[in-house]
DRENPA-3360 file (N, C-alpha, C; in nm, 2 decimals, always signed):
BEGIN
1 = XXXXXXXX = +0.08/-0.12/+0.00/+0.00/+0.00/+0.00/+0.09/+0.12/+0.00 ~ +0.03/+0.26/-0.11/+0.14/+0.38/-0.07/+0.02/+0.46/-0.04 ~ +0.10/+0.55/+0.05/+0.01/+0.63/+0.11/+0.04/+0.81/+0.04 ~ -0.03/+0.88/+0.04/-0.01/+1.00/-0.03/-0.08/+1.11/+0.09 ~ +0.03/+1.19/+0.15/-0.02/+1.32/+0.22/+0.03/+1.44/+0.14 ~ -0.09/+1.53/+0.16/-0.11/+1.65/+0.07/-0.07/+1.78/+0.17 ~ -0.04/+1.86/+0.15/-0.03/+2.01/+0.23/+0.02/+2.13/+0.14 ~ -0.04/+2.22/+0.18/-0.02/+2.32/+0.13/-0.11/+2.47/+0.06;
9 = XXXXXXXX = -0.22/+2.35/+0.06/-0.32/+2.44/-0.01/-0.37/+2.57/+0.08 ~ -0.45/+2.64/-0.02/-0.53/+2.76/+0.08/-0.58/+2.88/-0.04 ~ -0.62/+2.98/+0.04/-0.66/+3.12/-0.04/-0.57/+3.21/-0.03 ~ -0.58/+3.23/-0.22/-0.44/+3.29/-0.22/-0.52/+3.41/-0.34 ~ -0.47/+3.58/-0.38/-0.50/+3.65/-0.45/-0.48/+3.62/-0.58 ~ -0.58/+3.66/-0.68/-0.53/+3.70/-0.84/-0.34/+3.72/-0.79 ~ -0.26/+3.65/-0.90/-0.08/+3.68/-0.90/-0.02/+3.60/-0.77 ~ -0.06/+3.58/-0.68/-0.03/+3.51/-0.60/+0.06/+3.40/-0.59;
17 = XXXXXXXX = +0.08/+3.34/-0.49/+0.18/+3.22/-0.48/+0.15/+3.11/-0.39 ~ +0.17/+2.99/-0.40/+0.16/+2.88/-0.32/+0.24/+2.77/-0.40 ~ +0.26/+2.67/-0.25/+0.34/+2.57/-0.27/+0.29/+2.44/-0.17 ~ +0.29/+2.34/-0.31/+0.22/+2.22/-0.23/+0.31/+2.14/-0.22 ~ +0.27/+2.03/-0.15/+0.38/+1.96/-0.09/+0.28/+1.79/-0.07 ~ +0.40/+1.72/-0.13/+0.31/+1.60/-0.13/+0.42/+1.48/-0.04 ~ +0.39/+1.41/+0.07/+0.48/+1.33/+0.08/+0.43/+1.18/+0.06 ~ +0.52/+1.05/+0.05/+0.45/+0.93/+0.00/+0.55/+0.83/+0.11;
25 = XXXXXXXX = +0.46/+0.71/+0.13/+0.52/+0.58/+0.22/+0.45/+0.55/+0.19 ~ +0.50/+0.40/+0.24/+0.45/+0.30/+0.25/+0.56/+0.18/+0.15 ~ +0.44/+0.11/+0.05/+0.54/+0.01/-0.06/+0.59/+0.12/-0.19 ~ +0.67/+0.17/-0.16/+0.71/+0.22/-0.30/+0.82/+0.20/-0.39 ~ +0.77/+0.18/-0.54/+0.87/+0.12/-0.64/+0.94/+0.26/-0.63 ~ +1.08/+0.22/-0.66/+1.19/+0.35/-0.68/+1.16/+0.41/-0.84 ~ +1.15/+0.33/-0.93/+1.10/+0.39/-1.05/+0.94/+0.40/-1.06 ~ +0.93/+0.54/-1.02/+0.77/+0.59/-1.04/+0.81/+0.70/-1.12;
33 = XXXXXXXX = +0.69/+0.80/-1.12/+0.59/+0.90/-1.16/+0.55/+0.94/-1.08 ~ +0.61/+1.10/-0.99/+0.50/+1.15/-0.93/+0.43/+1.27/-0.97 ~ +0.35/+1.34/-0.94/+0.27/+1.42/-1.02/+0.17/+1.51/-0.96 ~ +0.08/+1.57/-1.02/-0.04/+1.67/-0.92/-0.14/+1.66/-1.10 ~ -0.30/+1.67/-1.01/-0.40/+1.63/-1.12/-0.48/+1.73/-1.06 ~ -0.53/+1.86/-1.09/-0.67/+1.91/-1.02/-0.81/+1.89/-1.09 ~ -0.85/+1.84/-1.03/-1.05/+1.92/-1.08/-1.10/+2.03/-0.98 ~ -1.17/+2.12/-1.09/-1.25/+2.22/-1.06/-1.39/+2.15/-1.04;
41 = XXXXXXXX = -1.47/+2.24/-0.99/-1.62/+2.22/-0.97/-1.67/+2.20/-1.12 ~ -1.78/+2.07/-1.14/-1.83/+2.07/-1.27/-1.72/+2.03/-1.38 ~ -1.61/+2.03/-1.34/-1.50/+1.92/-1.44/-1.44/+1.85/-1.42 ~ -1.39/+1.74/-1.55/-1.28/+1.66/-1.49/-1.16/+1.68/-1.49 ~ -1.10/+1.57/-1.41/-0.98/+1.57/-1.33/-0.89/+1.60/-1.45 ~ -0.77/+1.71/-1.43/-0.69/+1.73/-1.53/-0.51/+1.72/-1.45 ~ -0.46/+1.68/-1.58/-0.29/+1.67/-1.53/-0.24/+1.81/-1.56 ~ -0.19/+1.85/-1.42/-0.10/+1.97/-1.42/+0.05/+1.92/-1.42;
49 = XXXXXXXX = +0.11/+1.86/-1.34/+0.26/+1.84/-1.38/+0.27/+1.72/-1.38 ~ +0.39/+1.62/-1.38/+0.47/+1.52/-1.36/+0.60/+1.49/-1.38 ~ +0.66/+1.45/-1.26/+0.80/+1.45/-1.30/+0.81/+1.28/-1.20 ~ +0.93/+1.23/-1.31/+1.01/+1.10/-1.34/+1.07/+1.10/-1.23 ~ +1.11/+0.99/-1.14/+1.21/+0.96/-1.05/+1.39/+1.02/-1.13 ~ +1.35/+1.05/-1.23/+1.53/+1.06/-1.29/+1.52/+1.23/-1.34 ~ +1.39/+1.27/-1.27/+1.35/+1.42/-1.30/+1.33/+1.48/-1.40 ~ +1.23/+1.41/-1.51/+1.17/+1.41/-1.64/+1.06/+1.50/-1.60;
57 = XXXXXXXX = +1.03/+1.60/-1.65/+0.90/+1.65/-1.63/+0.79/+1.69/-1.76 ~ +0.66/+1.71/-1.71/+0.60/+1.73/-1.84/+0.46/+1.81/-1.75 ~ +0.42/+1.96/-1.83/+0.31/+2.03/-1.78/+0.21/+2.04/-1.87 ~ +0.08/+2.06/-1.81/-0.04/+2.11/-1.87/+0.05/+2.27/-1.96 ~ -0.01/+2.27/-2.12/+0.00/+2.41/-2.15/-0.04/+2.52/-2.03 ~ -0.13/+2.51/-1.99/-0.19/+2.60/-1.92/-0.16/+2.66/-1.80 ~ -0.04/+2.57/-1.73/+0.02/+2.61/-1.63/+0.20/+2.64/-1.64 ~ +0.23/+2.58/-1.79/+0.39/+2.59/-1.81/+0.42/+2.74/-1.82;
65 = XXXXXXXX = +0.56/+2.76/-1.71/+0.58/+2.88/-1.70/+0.55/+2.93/-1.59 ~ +0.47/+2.90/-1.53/+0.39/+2.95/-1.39/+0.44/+2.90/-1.25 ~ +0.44/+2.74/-1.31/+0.40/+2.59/-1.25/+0.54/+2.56/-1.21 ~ +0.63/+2.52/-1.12/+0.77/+2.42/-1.13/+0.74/+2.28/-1.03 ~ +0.72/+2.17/-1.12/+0.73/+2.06/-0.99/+0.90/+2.05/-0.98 ~ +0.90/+1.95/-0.84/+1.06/+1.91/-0.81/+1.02/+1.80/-0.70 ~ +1.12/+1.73/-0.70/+1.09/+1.60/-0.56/+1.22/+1.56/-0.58 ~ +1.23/+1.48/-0.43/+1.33/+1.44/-0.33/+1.34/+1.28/-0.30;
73 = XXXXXXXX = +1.37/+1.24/-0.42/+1.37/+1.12/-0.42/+1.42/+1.02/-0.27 ~ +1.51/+1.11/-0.21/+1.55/+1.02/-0.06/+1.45/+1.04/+0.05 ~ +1.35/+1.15/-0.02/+1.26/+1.15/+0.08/+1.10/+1.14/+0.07 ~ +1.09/+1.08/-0.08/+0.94/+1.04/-0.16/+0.85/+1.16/-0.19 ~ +0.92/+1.26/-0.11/+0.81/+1.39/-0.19/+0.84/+1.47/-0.29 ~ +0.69/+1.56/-0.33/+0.67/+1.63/-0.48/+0.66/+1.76/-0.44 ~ +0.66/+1.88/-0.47/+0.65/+1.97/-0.44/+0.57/+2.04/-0.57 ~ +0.50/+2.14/-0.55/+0.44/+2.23/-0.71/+0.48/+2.39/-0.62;
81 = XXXXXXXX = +0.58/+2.45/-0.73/+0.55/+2.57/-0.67/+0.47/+2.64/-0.79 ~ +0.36/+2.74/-0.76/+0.24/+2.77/-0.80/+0.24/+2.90/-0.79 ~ +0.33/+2.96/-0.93/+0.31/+3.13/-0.90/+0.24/+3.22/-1.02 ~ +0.20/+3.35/-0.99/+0.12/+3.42/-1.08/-0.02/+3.33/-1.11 ~ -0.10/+3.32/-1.00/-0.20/+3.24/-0.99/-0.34/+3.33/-1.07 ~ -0.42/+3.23/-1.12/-0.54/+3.30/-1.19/-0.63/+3.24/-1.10 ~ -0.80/+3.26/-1.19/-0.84/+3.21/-1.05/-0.90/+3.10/-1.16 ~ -0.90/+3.06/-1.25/-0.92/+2.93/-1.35/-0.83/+2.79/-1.25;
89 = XXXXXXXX = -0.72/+2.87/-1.18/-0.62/+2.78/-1.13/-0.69/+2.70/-1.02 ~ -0.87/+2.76/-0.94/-0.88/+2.73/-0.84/-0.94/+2.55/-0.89 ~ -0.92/+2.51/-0.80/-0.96/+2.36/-0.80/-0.90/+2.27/-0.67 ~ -0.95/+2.14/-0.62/-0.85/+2.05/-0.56/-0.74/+1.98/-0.65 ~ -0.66/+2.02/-0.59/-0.53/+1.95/-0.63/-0.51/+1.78/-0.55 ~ -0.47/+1.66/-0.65/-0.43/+1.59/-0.60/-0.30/+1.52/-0.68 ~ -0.19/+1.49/-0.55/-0.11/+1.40/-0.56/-0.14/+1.30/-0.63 ~ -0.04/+1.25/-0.67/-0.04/+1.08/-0.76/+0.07/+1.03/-0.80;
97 = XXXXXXXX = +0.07/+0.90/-0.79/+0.21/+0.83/-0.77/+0.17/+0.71/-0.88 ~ +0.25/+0.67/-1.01/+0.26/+0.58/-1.05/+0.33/+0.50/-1.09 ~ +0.32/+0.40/-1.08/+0.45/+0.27/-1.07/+0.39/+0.16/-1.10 ~ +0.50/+0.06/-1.13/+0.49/-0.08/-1.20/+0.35/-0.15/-1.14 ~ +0.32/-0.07/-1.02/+0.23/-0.07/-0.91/+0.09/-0.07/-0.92 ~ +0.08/-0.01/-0.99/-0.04/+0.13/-1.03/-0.02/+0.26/-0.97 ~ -0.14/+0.31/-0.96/-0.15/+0.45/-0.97/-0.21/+0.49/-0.80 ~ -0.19/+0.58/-0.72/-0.19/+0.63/-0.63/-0.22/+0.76/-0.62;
105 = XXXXXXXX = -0.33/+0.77/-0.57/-0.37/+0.90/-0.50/-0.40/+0.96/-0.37 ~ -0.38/+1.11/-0.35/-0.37/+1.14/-0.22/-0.50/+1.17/-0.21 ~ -0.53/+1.23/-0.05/-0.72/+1.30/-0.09/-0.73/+1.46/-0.14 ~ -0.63/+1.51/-0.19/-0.64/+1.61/-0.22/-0.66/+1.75/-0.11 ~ -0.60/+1.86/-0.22/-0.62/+1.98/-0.14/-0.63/+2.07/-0.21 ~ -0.74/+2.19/-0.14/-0.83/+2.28/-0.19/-0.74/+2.40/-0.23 ~ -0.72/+2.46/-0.32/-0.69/+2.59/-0.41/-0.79/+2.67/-0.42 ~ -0.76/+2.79/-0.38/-0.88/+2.90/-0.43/-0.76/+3.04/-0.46;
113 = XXX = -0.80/+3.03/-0.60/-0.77/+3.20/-0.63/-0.87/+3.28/-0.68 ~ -0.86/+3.41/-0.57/-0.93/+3.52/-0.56/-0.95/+3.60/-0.68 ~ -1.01/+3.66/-0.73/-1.01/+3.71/-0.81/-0.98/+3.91/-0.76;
% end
């Protein structure tokens, strides 16, 4: 079993800044995928980043530029730093971890930009 804890979230203004933070235990393959997926109210779940255990990354157009993931491989966490915020950005954010394993998710955390 891997377990996914989320922190970070909150209200933050139009331009604003935040940084989430995801940490993982439990059974984990060393070659994963970790990542962040948000849904907004009334939509589906969309990929904002993902970065490779060998620190491969890949973003939504819509957040590259804005968006930087990074993680700590000796220590299983992801981080998203989240700047020049809109408020299209607001949604739960969730962690995800995938591996030879499957797929892993945290319970997510709430984003709100202000307008």
């Amino acid at each position: 079993q891997v377990y996914l804890v989320e922190s970070g979230g909150g209200l933050v203004q139009t331009g604003g800044s935040l940084r989430l933070s995801c940490a993982a235990s439990g059974s984990i393959v060393s070659i994963n995928v970790m990542g962040w997926y948000r849904q907004a109210p009334g939509k589906q779940r969309e990929l904002v980043a993902t970065i490779s255990n060998s620190g491969s990354t890949n973003y939504a157009d819509s957040v590259k530029g804005r968006f930087t993931i990074s993680r700590d491989n000796t220590k299983n966490t992801v981080n998203l730093q989240m700047n020049s915020l809109k408020p299209e950005d607001t949604a739960v954010y969730y962690c995800t971890l995938r591996s030879l394993r499957g797929v892993h998710w945290g319970q997510g955390t709430q984003v709100t930009v202000s307008s």
